[in-house]
Each structure stands twice: as C-alpha cells, then as structure tokens.
ROKE-712864 format. One line per 8 residues: their letters; for each residue x, z, y of C-alpha. Coordinates in nm, 4 decimals. Each point is the difference from the previous one (the first is absolute). Example, Ala and Ser with C-alpha at 12.3 -4.5 7.8 and 13.67 -1.06 7.14 Angstrom:
% residues 2
AS> 1.2300,0.7800,-0.4500  0.1370,-0.0660,0.3440
//
This chain:
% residues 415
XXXXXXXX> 0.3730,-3.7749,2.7663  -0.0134,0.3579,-0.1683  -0.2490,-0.0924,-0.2731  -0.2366,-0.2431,-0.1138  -0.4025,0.0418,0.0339  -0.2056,-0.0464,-0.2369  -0.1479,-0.3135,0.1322  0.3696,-0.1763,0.0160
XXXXXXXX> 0.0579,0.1518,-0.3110  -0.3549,-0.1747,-0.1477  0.1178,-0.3422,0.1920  0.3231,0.0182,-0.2090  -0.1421,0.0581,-0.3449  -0.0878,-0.3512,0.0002  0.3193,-0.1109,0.0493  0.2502,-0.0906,-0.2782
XXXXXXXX> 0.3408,0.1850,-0.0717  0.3086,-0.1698,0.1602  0.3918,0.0491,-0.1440  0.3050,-0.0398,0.1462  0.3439,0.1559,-0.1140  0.2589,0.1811,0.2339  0.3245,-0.1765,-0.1380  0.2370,0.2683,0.1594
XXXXXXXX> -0.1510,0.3039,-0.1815  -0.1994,-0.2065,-0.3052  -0.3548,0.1917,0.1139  -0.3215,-0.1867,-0.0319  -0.2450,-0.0074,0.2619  -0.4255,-0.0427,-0.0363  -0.1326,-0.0505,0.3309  -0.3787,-0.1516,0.1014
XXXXXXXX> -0.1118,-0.2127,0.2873  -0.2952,-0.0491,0.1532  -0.0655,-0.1773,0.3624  -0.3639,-0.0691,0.2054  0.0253,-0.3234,0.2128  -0.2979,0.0763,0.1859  0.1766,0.3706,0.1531  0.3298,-0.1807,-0.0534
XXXXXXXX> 0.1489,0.3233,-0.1353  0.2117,0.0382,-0.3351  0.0896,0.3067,-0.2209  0.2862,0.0369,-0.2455  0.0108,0.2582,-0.2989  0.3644,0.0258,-0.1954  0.1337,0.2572,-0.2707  0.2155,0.0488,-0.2442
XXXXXXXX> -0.2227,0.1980,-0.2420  0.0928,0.3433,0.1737  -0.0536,-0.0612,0.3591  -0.2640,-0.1758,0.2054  0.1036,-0.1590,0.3397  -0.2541,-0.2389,0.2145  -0.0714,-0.1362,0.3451  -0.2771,-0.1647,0.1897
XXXXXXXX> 0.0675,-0.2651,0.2954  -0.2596,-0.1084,0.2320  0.0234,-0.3615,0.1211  0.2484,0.0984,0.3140  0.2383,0.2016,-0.1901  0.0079,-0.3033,-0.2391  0.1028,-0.2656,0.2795  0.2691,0.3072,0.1523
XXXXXXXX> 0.1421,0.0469,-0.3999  0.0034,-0.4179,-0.0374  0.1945,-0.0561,0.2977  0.2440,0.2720,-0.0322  0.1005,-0.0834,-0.3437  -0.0132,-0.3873,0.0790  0.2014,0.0768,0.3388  -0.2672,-0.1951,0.2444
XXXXXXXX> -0.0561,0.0915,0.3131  -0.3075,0.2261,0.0857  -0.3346,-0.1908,0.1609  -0.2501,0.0970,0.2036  -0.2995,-0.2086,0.0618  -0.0808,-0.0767,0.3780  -0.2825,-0.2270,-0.0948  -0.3356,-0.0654,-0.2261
XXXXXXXX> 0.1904,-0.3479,-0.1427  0.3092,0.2849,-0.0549  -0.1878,0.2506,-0.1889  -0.1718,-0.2462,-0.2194  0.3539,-0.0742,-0.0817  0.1351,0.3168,-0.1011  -0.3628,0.0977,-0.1927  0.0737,-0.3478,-0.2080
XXXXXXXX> 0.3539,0.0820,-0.0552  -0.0306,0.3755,-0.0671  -0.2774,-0.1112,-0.2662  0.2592,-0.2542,-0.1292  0.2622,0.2701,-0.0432  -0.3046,0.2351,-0.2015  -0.0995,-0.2867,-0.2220  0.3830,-0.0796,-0.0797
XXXXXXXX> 0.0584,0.3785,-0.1138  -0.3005,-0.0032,-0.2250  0.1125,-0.3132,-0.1594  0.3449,0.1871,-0.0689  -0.1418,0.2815,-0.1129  -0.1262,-0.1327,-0.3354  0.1507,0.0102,-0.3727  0.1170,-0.4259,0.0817
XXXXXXXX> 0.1476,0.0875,0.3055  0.2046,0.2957,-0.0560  0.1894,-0.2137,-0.2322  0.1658,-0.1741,0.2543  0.0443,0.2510,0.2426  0.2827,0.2220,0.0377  0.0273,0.3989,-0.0295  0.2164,0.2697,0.2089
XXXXXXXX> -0.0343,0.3435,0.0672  0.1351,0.0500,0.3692  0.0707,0.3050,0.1997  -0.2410,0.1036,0.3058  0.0242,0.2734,0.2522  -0.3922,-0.0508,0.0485  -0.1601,0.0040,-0.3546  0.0892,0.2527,-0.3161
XXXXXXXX> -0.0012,-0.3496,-0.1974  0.0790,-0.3430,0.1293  0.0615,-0.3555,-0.2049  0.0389,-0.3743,0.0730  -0.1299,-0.3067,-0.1179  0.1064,-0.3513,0.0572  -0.1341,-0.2880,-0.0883  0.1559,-0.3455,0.1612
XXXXXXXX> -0.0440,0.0489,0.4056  -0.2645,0.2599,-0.0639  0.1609,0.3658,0.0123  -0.1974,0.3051,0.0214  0.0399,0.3829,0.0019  -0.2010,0.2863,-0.1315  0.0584,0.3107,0.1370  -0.2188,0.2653,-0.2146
XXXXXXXX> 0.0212,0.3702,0.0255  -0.0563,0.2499,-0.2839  -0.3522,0.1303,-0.0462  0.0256,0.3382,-0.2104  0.0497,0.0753,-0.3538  -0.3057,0.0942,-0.0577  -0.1933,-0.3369,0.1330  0.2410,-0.1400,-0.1708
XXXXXXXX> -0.0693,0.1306,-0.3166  -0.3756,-0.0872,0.0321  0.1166,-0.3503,0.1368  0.1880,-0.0399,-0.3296  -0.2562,0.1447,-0.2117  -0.2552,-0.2181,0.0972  0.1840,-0.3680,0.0905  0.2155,0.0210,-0.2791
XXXXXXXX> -0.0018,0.3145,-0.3276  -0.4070,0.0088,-0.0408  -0.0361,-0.4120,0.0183  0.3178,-0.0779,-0.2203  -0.1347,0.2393,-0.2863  -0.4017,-0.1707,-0.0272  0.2106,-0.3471,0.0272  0.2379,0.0724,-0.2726
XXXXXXXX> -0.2888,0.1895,-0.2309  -0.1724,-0.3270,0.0216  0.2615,-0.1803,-0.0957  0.0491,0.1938,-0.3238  -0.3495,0.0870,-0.1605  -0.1118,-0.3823,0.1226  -0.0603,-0.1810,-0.3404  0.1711,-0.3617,0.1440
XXXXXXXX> 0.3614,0.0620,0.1584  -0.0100,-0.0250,0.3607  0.2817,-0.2861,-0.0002  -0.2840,-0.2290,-0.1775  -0.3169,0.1332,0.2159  -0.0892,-0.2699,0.2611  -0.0926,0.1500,0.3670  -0.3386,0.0333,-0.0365
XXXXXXXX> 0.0439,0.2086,-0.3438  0.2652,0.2388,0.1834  -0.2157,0.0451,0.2830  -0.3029,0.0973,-0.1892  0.2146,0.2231,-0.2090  0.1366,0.1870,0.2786  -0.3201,0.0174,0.1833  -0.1559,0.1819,-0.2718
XXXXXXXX> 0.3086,0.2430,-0.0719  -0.0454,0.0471,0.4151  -0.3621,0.0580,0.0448  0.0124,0.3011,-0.2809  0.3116,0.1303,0.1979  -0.1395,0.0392,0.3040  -0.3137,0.1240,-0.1225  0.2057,0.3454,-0.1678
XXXXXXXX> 0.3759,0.0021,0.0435  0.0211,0.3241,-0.1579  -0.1194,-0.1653,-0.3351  0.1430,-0.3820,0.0463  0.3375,0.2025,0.0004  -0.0758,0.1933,-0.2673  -0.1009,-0.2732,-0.2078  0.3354,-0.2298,0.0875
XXXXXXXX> 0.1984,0.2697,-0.0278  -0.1239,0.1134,-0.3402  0.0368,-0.3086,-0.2003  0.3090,0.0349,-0.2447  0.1232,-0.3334,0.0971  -0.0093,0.0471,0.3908  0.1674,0.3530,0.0072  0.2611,-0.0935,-0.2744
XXXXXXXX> 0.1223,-0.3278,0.1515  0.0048,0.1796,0.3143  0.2325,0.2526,-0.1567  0.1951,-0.2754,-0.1272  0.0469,-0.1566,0.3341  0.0932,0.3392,0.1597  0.2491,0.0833,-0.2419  0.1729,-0.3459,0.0291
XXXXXXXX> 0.0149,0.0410,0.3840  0.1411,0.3742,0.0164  0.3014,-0.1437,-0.3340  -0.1588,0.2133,-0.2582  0.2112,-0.0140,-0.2774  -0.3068,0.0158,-0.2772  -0.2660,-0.1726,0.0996  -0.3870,0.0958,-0.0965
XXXXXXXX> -0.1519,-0.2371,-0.2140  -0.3421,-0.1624,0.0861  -0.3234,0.0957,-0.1879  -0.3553,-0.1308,-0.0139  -0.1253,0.2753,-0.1602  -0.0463,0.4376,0.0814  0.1513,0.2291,-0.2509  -0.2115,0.3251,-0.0155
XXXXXXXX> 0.1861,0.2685,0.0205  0.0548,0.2568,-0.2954  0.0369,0.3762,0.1540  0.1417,0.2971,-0.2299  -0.0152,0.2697,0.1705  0.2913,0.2534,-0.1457  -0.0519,0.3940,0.0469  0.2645,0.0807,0.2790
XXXXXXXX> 0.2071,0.2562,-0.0952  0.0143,0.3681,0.0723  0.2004,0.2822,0.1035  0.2068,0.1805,-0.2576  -0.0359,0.3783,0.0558  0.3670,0.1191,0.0670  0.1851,0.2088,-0.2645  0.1473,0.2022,0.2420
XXXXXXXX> -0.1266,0.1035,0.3234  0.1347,-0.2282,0.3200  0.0958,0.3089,0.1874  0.1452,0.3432,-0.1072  -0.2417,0.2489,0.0262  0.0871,0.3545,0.0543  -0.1583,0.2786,-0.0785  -0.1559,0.2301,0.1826
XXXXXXXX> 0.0783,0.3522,0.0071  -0.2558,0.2694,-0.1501  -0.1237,0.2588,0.3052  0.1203,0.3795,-0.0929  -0.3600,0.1083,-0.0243  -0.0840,-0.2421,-0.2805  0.3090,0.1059,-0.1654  -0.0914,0.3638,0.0450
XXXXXXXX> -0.3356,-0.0824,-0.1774  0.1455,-0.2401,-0.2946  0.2419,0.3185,-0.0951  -0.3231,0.2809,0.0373  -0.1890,-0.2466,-0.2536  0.2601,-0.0396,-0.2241  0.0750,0.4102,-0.0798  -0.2791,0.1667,-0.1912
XXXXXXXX> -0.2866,0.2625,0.1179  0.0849,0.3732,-0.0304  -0.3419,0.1436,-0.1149  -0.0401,0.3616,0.0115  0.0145,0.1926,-0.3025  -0.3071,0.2439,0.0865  -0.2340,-0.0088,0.2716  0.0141,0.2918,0.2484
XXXXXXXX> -0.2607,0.2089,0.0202  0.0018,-0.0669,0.3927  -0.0529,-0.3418,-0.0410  -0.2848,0.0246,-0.2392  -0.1671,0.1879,0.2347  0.0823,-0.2219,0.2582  -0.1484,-0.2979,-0.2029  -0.3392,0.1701,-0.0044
XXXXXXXX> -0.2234,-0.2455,0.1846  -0.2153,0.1048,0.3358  -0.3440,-0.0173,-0.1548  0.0607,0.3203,-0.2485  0.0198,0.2212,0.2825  -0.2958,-0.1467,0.1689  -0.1690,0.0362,-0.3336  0.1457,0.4271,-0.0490
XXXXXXXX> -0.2810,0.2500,-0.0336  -0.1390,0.1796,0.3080  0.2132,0.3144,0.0465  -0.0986,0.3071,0.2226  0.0952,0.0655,0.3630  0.1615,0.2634,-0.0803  0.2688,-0.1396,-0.2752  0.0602,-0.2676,0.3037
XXXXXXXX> 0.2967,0.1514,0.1380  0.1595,0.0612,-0.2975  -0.0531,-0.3525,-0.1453  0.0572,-0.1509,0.2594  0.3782,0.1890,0.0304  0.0389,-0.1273,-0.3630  -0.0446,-0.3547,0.1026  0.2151,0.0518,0.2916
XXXXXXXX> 0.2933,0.0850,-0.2136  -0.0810,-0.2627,-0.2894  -0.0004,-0.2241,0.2947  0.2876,0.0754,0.1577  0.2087,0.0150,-0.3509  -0.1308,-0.3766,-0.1021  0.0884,-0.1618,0.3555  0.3464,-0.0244,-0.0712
XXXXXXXX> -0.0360,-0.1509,-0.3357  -0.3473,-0.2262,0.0734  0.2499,-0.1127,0.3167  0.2969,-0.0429,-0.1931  -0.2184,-0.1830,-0.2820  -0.1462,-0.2764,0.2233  0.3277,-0.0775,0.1239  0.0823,-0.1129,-0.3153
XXXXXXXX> -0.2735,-0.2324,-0.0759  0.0405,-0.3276,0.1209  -0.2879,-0.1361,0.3152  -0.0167,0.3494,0.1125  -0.0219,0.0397,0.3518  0.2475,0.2947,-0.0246  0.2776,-0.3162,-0.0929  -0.1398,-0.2454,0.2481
XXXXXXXX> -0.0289,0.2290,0.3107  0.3455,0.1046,0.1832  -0.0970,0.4001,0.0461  0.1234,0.2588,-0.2058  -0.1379,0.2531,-0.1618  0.0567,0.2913,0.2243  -0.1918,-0.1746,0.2705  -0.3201,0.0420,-0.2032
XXXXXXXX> -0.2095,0.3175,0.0189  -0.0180,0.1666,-0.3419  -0.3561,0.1622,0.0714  -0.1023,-0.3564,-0.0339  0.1023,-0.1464,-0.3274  -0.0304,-0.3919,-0.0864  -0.2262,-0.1369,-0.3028  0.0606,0.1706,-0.3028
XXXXXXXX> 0.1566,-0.2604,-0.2659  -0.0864,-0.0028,-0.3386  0.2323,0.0300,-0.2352  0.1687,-0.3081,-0.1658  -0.1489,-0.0708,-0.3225  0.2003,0.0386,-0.3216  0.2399,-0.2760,-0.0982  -0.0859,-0.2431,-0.2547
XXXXXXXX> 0.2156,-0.2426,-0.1850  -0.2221,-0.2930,0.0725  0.0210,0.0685,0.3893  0.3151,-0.1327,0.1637  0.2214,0.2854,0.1268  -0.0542,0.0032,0.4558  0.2726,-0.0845,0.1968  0.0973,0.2908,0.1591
XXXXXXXX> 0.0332,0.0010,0.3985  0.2178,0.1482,0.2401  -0.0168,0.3794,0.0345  -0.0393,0.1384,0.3425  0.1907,0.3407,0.0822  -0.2485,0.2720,0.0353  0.0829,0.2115,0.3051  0.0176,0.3895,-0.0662
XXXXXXXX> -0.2499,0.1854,0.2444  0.1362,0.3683,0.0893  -0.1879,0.3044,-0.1541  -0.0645,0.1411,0.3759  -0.2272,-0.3492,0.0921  -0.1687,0.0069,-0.3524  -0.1278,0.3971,0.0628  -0.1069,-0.0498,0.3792
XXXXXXXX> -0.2058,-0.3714,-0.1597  -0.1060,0.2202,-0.2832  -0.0970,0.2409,0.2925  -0.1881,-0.2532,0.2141  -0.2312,-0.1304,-0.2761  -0.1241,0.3123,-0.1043  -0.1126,0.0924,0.3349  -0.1501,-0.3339,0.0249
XXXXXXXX> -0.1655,0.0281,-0.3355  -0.1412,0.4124,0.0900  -0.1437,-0.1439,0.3373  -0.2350,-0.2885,-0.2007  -0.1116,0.2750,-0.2235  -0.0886,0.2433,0.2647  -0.1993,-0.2911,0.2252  -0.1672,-0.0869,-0.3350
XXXXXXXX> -0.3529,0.1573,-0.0192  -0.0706,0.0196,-0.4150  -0.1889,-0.2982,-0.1283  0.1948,-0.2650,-0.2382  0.3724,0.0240,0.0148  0.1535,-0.2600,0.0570  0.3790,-0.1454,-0.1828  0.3071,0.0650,0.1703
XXXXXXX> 0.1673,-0.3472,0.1315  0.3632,-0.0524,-0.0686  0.0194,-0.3201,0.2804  -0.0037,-0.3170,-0.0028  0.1895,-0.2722,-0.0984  0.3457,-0.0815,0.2795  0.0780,-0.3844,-0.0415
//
C-alpha cells in the first residue's frame, strides 16, 4: 500500500503501541495492529520513529501469506462443505494474529528483519508452529510525519503533562483515577491544540525535564537543571557603538588643476587699478547724458548746417574714445561680443557712458578686466564716413518743413 486513509488511520488510533527490537542493528520498532473478522482483512503499521511502513491483507492474501510461510500446500474449494472449511480456518488464522498482536503476546514471540524483493520493508515473527510474514512498503515522509505526529509526539506530551501537574503520582492512581485524569487533559486537547500545546509546553517543569532528557540522550556534557519556576528576564539595552570619523582620508585625493582662465582672473584681481590722473575733455563730453540735448534750446534753420557740422566733428572725435572706454568696463557688450571695432560704423556711436565717479577710500578699489586692442581705422575711411553723414544729415534738414526741430540721434544701443 502507498499510504494510509484516513479511515485506516482512525481504525488504528485505537490501537495500542507494540515494541520489538532488531537484535542485529539494536533499532526499536513501534508498530499497530488492527484486524475486522467480519471482512476478514488485517492491517499492519511499523516505524522506527523516522519512517512509516504498513500493509493491508484481505482474507485471501492472508490464507496465500499463511501457507507460504508455513510451507502447505495451496487449496481450492470444490464444494459448499469445502468452503465452509477454508472460511472457518482462514477466520482461525485472523483471530490467532490478533491474539499475537497484543503487549502479552509479543513477549513470547520472536523478532527478525528479513530481506524481500517484493516489499521496501519485510520482518518475521514466530511464535511455536505459528510463523507469519509482513511485507509493508514505505508510505512517504510526509504521511509519515503526520502518522507520527498524531499516533505517537501529540498523545505522549498530554500523557506525560498529566502525569506531572497531577497532585497524586500516577504509580499510586488506581485505573479509574488515571482514566478520568487523562480524559479531562484529552477533552481540552482536542477542543484547541494550538493552546493544550501551549499550555504543556509552557510549564517550567515540562519544558525543563524535557531539556534534561534531551541533553542526556544526545551525551551533553553539562546538563540543564530542572526548574518549577519562570525567571523574567532583565533587558539592558547598551547604545551600540559608532563610527569613528577617520583621521586621514581612506584614499589619496588629488588635486585638481586650476583652468588658465581662472588663473588669468586671480592674477588681474590681485594687481591694482590704474585710475587716470585727469579726465579728458573728450570723455566728459562723451559722459553728457541723451536727455540734455533733447532738452537744448530751439535754434534757427539757418544755424542748422553749421551746428549740425559741429556735432559731426565732436562726434566723430569722441567715437574712438566713448569706443575705447566701454571696452574697458566690465558687462559691456563691446567685451562680450566677438566683432571689432572697425566693423562698426562711426556715424553711429554706442550709449554715451558716464564717467566713473571719483574714488573714495571707503569704496573697494574694481578689479580691473582684460583690455581689448582697439583697431586703428585709416584717415581715408574716417573722411569718406565723415562725408556720408553729413550728406545724410543736409538731406533731413532740407525734407524738414520748419515747425519744432527735432534732436539729432546718435543710434542705438548694439548688444
């Protein structure tokens, strides 16, 4: 048989625990029997506390199984008288196995493990002129870890947690006491496993004479002593220690080198500001801002030409320096822009900067910047520019009917 059902497995929980001792290898064996006489069929259950094997013989494998291992002769019934026989006898053979199979009769029976080309685990017992074979076969670890845990772990801890919190010893209960007390411990187990075991489990003198009895079977060399009584446990919980911040760094680190630019501008700061020693009279009339000339008194028509020739060569005189001027200041967009100067129209000069405000010892001297080169124009493109805007200047006048004149612009602002 592979494995055992539950109802075979409910027949044989009312069935007591059998021993018997291999005498070649010194390995006890538990095994359970049960038998019906009205199916005339038997079942077997044996293990060694790791393994479960078992069989089940109906009532014409048991006559085949008698004979063979008694060495009779096979019989088959021709008649009614003949199978009345062999029902009697095979009944007789079922009623003489049960009577073996008990706690009194296994004492004088003898024990062997045999081999067997037909079962995973075969033994023999003999017993006067009655000899008898069980051939079981191996039904899976894990049946046979619920076989265990219910025929034999789960039962053996309520029986021995009623033997310890009784209040009489159980060597000086009578039947009827012991039965009642295991009843009761039963009932509550079966009602809540989960807590029975708790409770059995929990009690300082169950769990520390089990640990007693474990050590002494696994040769501990100190063994645990037994306590009635829980300690509670004290905690101090210690700060765990930290990190220590290195006093050196893990890894060389190297530096990094400094770009030429930055260099360039750590040098420019460090080295003072030239400041002028005068201002030139170009740049202060440069510096004069765009809203004086729209604010100039009204002038006559006719002194338009010749103001306006004035202005031209003012004009053309502060271009060079105005340009050369906001070069120098730092944010212009004569420094930020990649055109030079020549490629600018002079008839058109940029905003007119201010000039820089006196130095003070409380202000912090500027850094100076980098200079641009100022490209020289030639004296023939200056005339024929010179040249251009006056024509250009005549030819507004002239379209110009009288009425308010208006101011002269200079351009606008080249980013």
């Amino acid at each position: 048989m592979e494995q055992i059902s539950e109802e075979q497995s409910k027949l044989l929980s009312s069935k007591e625990w059998l021993v018997k001792v291999d005498s070649q290898k010194s390995t006890p064996y538990l095994f359970k029997f049960h038998s019906s006489k009205i199916d005339l069929t038997c079942m077997v259950m044996i293990t060694d506390t790791k393994s479960v094997w078992a069989e089940a013989l109906t009532g014409n494998q048991i006559a085949r199984r008698w004979r063979a291992c008694n060495k009779v002769d096979p019989f088959v019934p021709n008649s009614a008288e003949e199978n009345e026989a062999e029902e009697e006898w095979r009944l007789s053979i079922l009623r003489n196995l049960s009577e073996i199979h008990t706690p009194g009769g296994m004492d004088n029976v003898s024990f062997e493990v045999v081999e067997s080309r037909s079962s995973d685990f075969a033994f023999e017992i003999d017993c006067e002129a009655f000899k008898w074979t069980w051939e079981t076969c191996f039904i899976g670890y894990k049946s046979s870890t619920e076989i265990i845990s219910k025929h034999l772990v789960l039962p053996l801890l309520s029986v021995t947690h009623t033997v310890l919190s009784a209040v009489k010893p159980a060597g000086e209960m009578s039947e009827s006491e012991l039965e009642k007390a295991i009843d009761g411990v039963g009932r509550a187990a079966r009602r809540s496993i989960d807590t029975h075991i708790k409770n059995v489990i929990s009690k300082p003198r169950m769990n520390t004479s089990i640990r007693r009895m474990t050590a002494l079977y696994n040769l501990c060399d100190h063994l645990p002593p037994i306590s009635l009584t829980n300690e509670e446990p004290k905690l101090q919980i210690a700060t765990p220690p930290r990190l220590r911040a290195p006093d050196h760094p893990p890894f060389p680190t190297k530096a990094r080198d400094v770009s030429p630019s930055l260099m360039e501008q750590s040098n420019l700061a460090k080295t003072p500001p030239k400041l002028a020693s005068s201002p030139s009279p170009s740049l202060g009339r440069s510096s004069v801002p765009h809203e004086l000339y729209a604010n100039a008194p009204k002038q006559n028509s006719t002194d338009d030409s010749a103001t306006e020739s004035d202005d031209d060569e003012l004009g053309a005189k502060v271009t060079p320096v105005a340009a050369a001027s906001a070069s120098s200041i730092p944010g212009s967009p004569s420094q930020h822009s990649g055109f030079s100067q020549s490629s600018r129209p002079l008839a058109k000069p940029t905003t007119i900067l201010k000039a820089p405000p006196p130095d003070s010892d409380s202000s912090p001297p500027r850094p100076p910047t980098k200079k641009k080169k100022e490209t020289v124009t030639s004296s023939s493109e200056e005339s024929e520019e010179r040249r251009k805007r006056v024509a250009k200047l005549k030819s507004r006048t002239a379209s110009a009917r009288g009425g308010v004149r208006q101011p002269l612009k200079r351009g606008g602002k080249r980013f």
